[in-house]
C-alpha positions as a Python dict, from the first residue, in 0.01 Angstrom:
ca = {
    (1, 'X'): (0, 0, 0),
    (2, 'X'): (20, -258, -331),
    (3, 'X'): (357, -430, -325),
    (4, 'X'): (425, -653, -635),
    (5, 'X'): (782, -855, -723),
    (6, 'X'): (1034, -576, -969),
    (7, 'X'): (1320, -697, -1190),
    (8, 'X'): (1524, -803, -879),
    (9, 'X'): (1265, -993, -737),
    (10, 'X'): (1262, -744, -436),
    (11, 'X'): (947, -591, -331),
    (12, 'X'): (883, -268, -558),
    (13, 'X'): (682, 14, -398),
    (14, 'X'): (330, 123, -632),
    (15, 'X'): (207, 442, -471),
    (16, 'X'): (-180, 413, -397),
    (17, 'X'): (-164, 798, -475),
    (18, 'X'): (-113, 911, -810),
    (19, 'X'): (221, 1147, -821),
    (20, 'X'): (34, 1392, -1108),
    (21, 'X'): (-113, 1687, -1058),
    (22, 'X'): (-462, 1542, -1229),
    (23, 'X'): (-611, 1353, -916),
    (24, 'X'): (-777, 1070, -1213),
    (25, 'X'): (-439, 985, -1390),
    (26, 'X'): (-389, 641, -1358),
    (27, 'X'): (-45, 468, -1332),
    (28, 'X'): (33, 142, -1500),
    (29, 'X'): (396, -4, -1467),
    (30, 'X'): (462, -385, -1682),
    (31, 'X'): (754, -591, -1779),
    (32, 'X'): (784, -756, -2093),
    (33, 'X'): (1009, -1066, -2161),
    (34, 'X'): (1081, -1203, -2484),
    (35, 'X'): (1201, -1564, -2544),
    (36, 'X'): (1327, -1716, -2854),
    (37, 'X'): (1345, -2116, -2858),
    (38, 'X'): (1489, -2334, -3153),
    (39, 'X'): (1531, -2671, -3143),
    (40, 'X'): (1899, -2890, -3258),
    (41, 'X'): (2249, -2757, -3240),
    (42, 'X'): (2235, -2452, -3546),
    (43, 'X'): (2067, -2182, -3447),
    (44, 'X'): (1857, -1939, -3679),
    (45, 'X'): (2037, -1748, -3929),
    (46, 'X'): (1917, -1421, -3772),
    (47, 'X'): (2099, -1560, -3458),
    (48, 'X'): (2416, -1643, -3651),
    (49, 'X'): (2446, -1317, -3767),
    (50, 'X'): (2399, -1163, -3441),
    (51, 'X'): (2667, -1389, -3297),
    (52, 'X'): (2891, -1306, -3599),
    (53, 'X'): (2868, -900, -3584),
    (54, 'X'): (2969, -979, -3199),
    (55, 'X'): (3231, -1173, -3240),
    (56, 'X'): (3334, -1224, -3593),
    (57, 'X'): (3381, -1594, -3738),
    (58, 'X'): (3113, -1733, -3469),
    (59, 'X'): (2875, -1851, -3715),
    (60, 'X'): (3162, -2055, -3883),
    (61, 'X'): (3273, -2231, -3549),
    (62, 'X'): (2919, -2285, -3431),
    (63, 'X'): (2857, -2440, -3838),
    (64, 'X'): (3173, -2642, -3759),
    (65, 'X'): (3096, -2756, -3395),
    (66, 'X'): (2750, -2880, -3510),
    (67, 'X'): (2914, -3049, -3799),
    (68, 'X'): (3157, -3204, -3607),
    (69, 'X'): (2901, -3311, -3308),
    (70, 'X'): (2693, -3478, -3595),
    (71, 'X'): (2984, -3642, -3754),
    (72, 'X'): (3122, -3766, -3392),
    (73, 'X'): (2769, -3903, -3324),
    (74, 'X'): (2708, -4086, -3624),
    (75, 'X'): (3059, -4294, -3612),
    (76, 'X'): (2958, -4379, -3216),
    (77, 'X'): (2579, -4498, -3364),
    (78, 'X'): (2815, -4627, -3675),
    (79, 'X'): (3025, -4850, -3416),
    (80, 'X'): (2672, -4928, -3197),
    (81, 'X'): (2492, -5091, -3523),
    (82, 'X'): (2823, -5275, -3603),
    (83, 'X'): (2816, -5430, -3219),
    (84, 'X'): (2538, -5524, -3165),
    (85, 'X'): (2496, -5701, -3508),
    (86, 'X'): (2821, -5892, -3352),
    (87, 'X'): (2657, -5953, -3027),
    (88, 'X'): (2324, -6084, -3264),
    (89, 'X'): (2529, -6326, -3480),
    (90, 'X'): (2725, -6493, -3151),
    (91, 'X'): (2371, -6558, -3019),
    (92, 'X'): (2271, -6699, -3295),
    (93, 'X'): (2540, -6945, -3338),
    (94, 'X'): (2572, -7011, -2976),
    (95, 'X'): (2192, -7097, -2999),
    (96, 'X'): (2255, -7347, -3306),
    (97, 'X'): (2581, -7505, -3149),
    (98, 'X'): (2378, -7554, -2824),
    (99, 'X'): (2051, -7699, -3030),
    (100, 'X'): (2241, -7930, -3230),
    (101, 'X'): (2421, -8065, -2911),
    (102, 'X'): (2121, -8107, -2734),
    (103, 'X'): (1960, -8282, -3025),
    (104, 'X'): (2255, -8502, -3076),
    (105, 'X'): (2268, -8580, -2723),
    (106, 'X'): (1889, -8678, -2715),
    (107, 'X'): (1964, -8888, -3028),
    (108, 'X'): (2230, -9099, -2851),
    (109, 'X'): (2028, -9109, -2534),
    (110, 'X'): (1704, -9245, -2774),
    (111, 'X'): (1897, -9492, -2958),
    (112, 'X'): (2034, -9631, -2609),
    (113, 'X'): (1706, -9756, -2535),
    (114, 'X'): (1559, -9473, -2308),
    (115, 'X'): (1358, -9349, -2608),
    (116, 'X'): (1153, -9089, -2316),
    (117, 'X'): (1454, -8944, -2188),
    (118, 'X'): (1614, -8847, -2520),
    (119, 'X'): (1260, -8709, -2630),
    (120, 'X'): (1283, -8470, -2300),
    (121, 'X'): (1678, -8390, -2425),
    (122, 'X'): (1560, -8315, -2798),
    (123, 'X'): (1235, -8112, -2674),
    (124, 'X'): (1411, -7888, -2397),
    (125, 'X'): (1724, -7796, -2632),
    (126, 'X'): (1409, -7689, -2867),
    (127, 'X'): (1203, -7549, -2614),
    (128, 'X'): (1549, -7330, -2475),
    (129, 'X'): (1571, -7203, -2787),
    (130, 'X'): (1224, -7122, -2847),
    (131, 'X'): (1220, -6945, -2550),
    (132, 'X'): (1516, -6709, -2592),
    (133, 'X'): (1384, -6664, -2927),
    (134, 'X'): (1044, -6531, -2834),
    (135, 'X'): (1227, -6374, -2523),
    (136, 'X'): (1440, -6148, -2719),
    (137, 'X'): (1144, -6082, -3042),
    (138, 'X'): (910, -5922, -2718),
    (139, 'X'): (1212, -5726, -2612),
    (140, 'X'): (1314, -5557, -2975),
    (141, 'X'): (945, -5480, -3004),
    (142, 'X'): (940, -5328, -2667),
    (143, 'X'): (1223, -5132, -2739),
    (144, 'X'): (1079, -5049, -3064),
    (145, 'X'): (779, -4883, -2907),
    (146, 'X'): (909, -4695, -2659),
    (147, 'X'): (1134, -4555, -2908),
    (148, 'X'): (842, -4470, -3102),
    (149, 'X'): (651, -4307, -2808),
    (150, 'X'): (981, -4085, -2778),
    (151, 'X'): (988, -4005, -3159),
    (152, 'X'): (605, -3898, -3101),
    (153, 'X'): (665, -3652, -2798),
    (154, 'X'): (469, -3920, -2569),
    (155, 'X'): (736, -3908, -2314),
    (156, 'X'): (1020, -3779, -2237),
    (157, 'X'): (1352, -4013, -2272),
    (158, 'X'): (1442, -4005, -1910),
    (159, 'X'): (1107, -4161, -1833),
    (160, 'X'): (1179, -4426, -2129),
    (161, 'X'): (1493, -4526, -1950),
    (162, 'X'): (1460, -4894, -1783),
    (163, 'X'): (1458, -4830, -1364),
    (164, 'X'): (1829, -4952, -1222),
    (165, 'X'): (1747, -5214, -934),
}
């Protein structure tokens, strides 16, 4: 005797006999299963008027919700931009205050006499600055490219995610 998996996932019973009189008929049993996928937060407009003739007004609060959702998400990437434009501009001045006082410093040191050691002042408050400079340019254009792996389908943006240590 055949088993195969039913609806229930329980073992259904398939005669090896055919239950017909005519000894050749041939029994078939199949299941067929239908799946409709759409992608971002409306769905079809066949859908919304399925979900309306079941529960009238639907389409209107699931038009609202994703109107809502969008608007909600926008003023939270709105507030994101706005932060870390703030975050960019007290970098950038705390990198000028810190260059100029390190040139300054190397200045005075150079015009005490110890021309080597305010060289090594001037050229490390450069170099620091160089260095966080290039730091965070290799960073945005990291960032930058995974984003545009995501955008492409390339992975998923779970695996984009930086590891927590």
């Amino acid at each position: 005797m055949i088993r195969k998996r039913g609806r229930n996932n329980r073992p259904a019973k398939i005669p090896t006999q055919s239950p017909s009189p005519n000894p050749t008929a041939v029994v078939t049993f199949g299941q067929q299963t239908t799946t409709a996928v759409y992608q971002g937060p409306i769905p079809p407009p066949e859908f919304l008027k399925q979900y309306d003739t079941i529960v009238p007004g639907a389409a209107n609060r699931i038009l609202q919700l994703a109107e809502s959702q969008s608007s909600h998400r926008q003023q939270i990437e709105k507030v994101a931009v706005e932060h870390e434009l703030a975050l960019s501009r007290f970098g950038q001045r705390g990198a000028l205050f810190i260059a100029t006082l390190g040139i300054a410093a190397g200045a005075y040191i150079a015009s005490r006499g110890q021309t080597v050691a305010g060289t090594g002042v001037i050229g490390g408050a450069i170099g620091a600055i160089a260095i966080a400079y290039l730091t965070g340019t290799f960073s945005r254009y990291r960032e930058r490219k995974e984003k545009a792996k995501i955008m492409a389908g390339l992975t998923s943006p779970a695996r984009a995610l930086p590891k927590s240590k």
